[in-house]
Structures are given as C-alpha cells and as structure tokens.
C-alpha positions in Angstrom: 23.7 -7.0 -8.4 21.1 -10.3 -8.3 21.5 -10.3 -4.9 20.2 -6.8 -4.8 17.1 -7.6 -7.1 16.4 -10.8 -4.9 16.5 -8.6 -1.9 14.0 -6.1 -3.2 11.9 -8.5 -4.4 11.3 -10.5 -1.4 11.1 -7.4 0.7 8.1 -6.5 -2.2 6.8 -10.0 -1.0 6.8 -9.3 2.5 5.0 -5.7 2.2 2.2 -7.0 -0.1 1.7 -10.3 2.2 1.5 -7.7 5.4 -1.0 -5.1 3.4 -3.1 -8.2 2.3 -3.2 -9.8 6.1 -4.8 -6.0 7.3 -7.2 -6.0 4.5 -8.5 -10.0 4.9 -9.1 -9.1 8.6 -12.4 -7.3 8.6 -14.2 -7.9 5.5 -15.0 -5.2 2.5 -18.9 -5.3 3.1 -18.6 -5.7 6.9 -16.0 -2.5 7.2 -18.0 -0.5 4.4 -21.7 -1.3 4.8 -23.0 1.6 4.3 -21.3 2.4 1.3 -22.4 -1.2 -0.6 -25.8 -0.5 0.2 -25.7 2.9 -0.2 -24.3 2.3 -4.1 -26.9 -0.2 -4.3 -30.0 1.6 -3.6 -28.9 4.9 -5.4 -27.8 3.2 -8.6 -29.1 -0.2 -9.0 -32.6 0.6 -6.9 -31.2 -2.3 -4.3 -31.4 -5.1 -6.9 -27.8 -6.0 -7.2 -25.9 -8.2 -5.8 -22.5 -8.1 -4.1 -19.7 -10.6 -4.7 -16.0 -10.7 -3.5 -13.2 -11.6 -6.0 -10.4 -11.4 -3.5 -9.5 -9.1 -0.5 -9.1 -5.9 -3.0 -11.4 -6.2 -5.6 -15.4 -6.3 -5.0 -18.3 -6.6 -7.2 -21.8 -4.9 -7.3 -24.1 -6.1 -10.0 -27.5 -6.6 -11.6 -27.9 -8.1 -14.4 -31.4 -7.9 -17.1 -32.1 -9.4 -20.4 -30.2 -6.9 -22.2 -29.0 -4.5 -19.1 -25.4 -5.3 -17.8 -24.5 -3.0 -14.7 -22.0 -3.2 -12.1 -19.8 -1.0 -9.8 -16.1 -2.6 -8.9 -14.1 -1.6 -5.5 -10.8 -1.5 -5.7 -9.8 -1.6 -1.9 -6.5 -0.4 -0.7 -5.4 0.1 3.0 -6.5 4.0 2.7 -8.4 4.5 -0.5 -11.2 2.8 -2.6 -11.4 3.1 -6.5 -15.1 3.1 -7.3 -15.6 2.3 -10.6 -19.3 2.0 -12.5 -20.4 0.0 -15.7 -23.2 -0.4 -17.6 -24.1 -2.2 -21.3 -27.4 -1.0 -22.5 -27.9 -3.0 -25.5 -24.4 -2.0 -27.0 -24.3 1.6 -25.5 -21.5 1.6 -22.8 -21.3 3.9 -20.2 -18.6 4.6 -17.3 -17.4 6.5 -14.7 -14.5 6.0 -11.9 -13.4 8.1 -9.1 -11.6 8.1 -6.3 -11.7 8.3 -2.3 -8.8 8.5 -0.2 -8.3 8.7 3.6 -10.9 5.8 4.7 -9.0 4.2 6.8 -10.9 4.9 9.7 -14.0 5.9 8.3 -17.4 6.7 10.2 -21.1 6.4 8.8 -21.8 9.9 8.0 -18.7 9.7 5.3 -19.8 6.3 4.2 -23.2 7.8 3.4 -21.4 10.6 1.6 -19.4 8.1 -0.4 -22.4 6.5 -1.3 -24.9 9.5 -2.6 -21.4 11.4 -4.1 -20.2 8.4 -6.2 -24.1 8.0 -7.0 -24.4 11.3 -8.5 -21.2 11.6 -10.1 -21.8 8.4 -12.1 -25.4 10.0 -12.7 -24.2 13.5 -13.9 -20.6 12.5 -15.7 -20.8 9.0 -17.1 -19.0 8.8 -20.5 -21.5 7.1 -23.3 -19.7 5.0 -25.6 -21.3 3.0 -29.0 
C-alpha cells in the first residue's frame, strides 16, 4: 500500500516538474503581451507595473496614497485565471474570471482578453466595506 502512495506521488512530481519546464520556457509577459498591456491601459490607465512571482502567478499593480489595485494571473498550460483587486480607502472591490484554450493564442484574442476582462471587472465587481 506505501509503495502505491510513493508511486503516485513521485509520478505527481514528475507531471508538475514537466508542466512547470513548458511554462518557464517562453515567459508570461513575452507569450501574452498584449494582454498585460491591454489590462493595463483599460484598468490601471497604463500606470502599473508588472511583476513575476514564479512561472504561474503574475502581478499587475499601481499603487496611490490610499488606492491599492492589482490584477493576478494565474497561468496554467491552457487557461489563465484573471483576477482584479482594488482597496479604496477600506472599500474592497473584486472580480475573477476565467479563460481557457490559450494555448496557442493569436493577438486578436489577446486583445479580446484584454477589453473583455476590462469590462467585466468594470460592470460586475463585488463592493465590499
């Protein structure tokens, strides 16, 4: 029985090593341009600033005396998890969605991406004090 566990574990190893070796080799901002500064000129006006945490997880933020904004990627082999937050003086206001099938994505979807996610997060965001 361990050695079933041990098997299934290292075989979870292997699969998350391979996934993270596709994702490392063309960078999130040099695969989805478009779609950073896309984000970033809808939303944040192109103020903000884009930072990298690891291969899956990206920043977009701009940050004001009492304005906190961002938008996080979650990057997967086919999808992206866009999600956007803001702190207006204690009023806290989000919004996520989700796009699939981007593996092999061309500019006029990127640009979709971009204005779509932009105007959800401008017609649904959820306000909370």
């Amino acid at each position: 029985m361990i050695w079933i566990i041990l098997i299934v574990v290292v075989i979870a190893i292997v699969i998350t090593k391979r996934k993270s070796k596709v994702l490392n080799d063309t960078p999130f901002i040099h695969k989805y341009p478009i779609v950073v500064s896309g984000i970033n000129e809808f939303l944040f006006n192109g103020e903000a600033e884009f930072e990298s945490k690891d291969s899956r997880e990206h920043y977009l933020f701009k940050n004001s005396l009492s304005k906190k904004s961002y938008v996080q990627f979650i990057y997967r082999q086919n999808s992206v998890h866009l999600k956007f937050y803001e702190d207006f003086m204690e009023i806290k206001t989000t919004y996520s969605f989700y796009y699939s099938d981007i593996k092999h994505i061309n500019d006029d979807k990127q640009f979709f991406i971009a204005k779509d996610f932009s105007q959800r997060v401008k017609n649904n965001s959820k306000v909370a004090f």
